[in-house]
C-alpha positions as CSV (number, residue, x, y, z in Angstrom):
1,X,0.6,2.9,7.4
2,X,1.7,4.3,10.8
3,X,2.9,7.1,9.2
4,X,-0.7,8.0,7.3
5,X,-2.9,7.5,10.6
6,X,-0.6,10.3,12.0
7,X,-1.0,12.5,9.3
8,X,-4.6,12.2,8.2
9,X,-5.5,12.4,11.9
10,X,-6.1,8.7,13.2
11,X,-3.4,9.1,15.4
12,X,-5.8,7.5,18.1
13,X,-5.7,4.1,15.6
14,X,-2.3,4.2,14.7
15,X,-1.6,0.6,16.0
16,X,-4.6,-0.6,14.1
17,X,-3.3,0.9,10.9
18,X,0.4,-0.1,11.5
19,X,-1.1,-3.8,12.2
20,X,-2.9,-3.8,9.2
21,X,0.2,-2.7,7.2
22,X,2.0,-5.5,8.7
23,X,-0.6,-8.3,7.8
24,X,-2.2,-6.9,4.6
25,X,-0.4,-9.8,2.4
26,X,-0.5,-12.6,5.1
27,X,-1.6,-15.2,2.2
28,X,0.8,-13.9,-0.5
29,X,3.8,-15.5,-0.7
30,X,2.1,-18.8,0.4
31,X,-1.1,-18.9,-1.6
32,X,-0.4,-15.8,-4.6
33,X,-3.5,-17.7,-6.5
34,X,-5.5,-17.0,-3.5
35,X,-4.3,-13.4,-2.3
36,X,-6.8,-11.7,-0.3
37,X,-8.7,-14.6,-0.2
38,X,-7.4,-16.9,2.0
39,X,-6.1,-14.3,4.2
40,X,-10.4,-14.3,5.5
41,X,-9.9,-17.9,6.7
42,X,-6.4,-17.4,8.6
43,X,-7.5,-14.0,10.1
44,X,-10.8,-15.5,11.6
45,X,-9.1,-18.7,12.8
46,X,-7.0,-16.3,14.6
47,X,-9.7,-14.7,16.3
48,X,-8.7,-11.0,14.3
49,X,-11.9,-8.8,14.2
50,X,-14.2,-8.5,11.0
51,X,-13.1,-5.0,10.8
52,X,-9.2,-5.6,10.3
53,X,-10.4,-8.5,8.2
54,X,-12.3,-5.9,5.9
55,X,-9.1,-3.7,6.1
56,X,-6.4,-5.9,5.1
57,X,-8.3,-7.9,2.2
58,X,-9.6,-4.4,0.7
59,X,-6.1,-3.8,-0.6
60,X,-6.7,-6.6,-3.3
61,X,-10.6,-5.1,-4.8
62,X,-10.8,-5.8,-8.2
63,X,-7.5,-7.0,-8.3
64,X,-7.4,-10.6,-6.7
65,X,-10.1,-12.4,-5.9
66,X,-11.5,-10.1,-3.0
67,X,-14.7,-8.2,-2.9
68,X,-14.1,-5.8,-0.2
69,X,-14.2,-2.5,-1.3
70,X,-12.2,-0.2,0.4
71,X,-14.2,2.5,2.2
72,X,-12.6,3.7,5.3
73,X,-9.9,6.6,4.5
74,X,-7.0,3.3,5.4
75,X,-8.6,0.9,3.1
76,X,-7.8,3.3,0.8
77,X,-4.5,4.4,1.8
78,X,-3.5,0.6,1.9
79,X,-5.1,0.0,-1.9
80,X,-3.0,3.0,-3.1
81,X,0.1,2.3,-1.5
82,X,0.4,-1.4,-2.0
83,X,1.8,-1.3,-5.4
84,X,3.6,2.7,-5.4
85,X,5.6,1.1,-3.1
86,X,7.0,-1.7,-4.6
87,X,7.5,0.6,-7.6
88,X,9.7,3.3,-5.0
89,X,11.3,0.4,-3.2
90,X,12.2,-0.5,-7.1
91,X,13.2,3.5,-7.8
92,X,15.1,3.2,-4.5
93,X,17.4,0.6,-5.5
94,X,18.5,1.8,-8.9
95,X,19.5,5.2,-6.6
96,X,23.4,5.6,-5.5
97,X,21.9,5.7,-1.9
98,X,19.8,3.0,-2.4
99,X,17.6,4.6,-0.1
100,X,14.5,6.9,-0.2
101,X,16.1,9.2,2.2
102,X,17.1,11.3,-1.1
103,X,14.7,10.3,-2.9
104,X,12.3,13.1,-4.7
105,X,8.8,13.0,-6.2
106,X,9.7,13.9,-10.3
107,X,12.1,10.5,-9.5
108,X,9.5,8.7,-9.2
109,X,7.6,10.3,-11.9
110,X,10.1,9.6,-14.2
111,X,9.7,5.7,-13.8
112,X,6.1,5.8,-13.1
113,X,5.9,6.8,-16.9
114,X,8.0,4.0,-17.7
115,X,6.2,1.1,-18.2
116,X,8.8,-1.1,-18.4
117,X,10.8,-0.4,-15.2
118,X,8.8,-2.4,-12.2
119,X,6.6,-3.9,-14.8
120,X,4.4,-6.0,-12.3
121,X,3.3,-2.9,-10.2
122,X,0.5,-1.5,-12.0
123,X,0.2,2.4,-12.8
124,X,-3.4,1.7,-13.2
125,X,-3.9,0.4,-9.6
126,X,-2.1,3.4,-8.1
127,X,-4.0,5.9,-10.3
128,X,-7.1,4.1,-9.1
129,X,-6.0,4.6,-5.4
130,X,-5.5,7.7,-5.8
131,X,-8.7,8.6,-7.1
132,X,-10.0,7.0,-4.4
133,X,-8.4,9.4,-1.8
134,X,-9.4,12.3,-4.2
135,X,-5.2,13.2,-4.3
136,X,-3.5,14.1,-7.6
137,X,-0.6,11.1,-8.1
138,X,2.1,14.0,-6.9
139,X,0.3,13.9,-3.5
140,X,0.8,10.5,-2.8
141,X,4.1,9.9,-4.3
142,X,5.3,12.8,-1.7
143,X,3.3,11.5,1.1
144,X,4.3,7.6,0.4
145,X,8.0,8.3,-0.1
146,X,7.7,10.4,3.3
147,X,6.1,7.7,4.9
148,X,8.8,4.9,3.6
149,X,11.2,7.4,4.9
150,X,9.9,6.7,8.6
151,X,10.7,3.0,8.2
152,X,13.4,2.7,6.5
153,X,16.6,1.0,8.1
């Protein structure tokens, strides 16, 4: 997320972005029936603003139980990315390197089209993503396997 507040110019917000990245499935591996749902009541008995709130439970419209659309350019960024990079992080593994270093955009093409291969990330989410952010699926595979690229150990 760091990486896309640089790029499309938030550079000003990239602590925001890069904290929303880091929290956006808070409530997942405790409460998966409840993703993006519960994530409202931890965040606020935290004291975390209603505008990170918004952010971080955006990434699960239509999907989980949340009703936050995403609207700002990162809500959209997150909804995109969420699953394309589970699929990558997928791609990744099957590679010699096992890393995304090498990794190039007709790769992930390849086992985007194959519905079998990462099964539970849906194609249709990402698609939706990006037609959220007005990008052709080439544009954000590039710009997400870039941007794992920056955090990648």
């Amino acid at each position: 997320m760091r990486y896309f507040a640089e790029k499309l110019g938030y550079g000003d917000e990239i602590d925001f972005w890069g904290t929303v990245g880091l929290l956006h499935d808070i409530d997942f591996e405790m409460w998966p029936e409840e993703h993006c749902v519960k994530a409202v009541s931890l965040l606020e008995e935290a004291g975390v603003d209603e505008r990170m709130i918004h952010a971080i439970v955006s990434h699960g419209y239509g999907v989980t139980g949340s009703d936050a659309k995403p609207e700002h350019e990162m809500e959209k960024v997150l909804f995109a990315c969420d699953e394309l990079t589970g699929l990558i992080g997928a791609a990744a593994l099957m590679r010699p390197s096992k890393s995304v270093q090498d990794m190039e955009v007709k790769s992930v093409k390849k086992k985007f089209k194959d519905k079998k291969f990462a099964a539970g990330c849906s194609r249709d989410i990402i698609r939706q993503g990006a037609e959220m952010l007005g990008w052709e699926l080439d544009k954000l595979f590039e710009e997400t396997i870039l941007a794992m690229r920056t955090c990648e150990k």
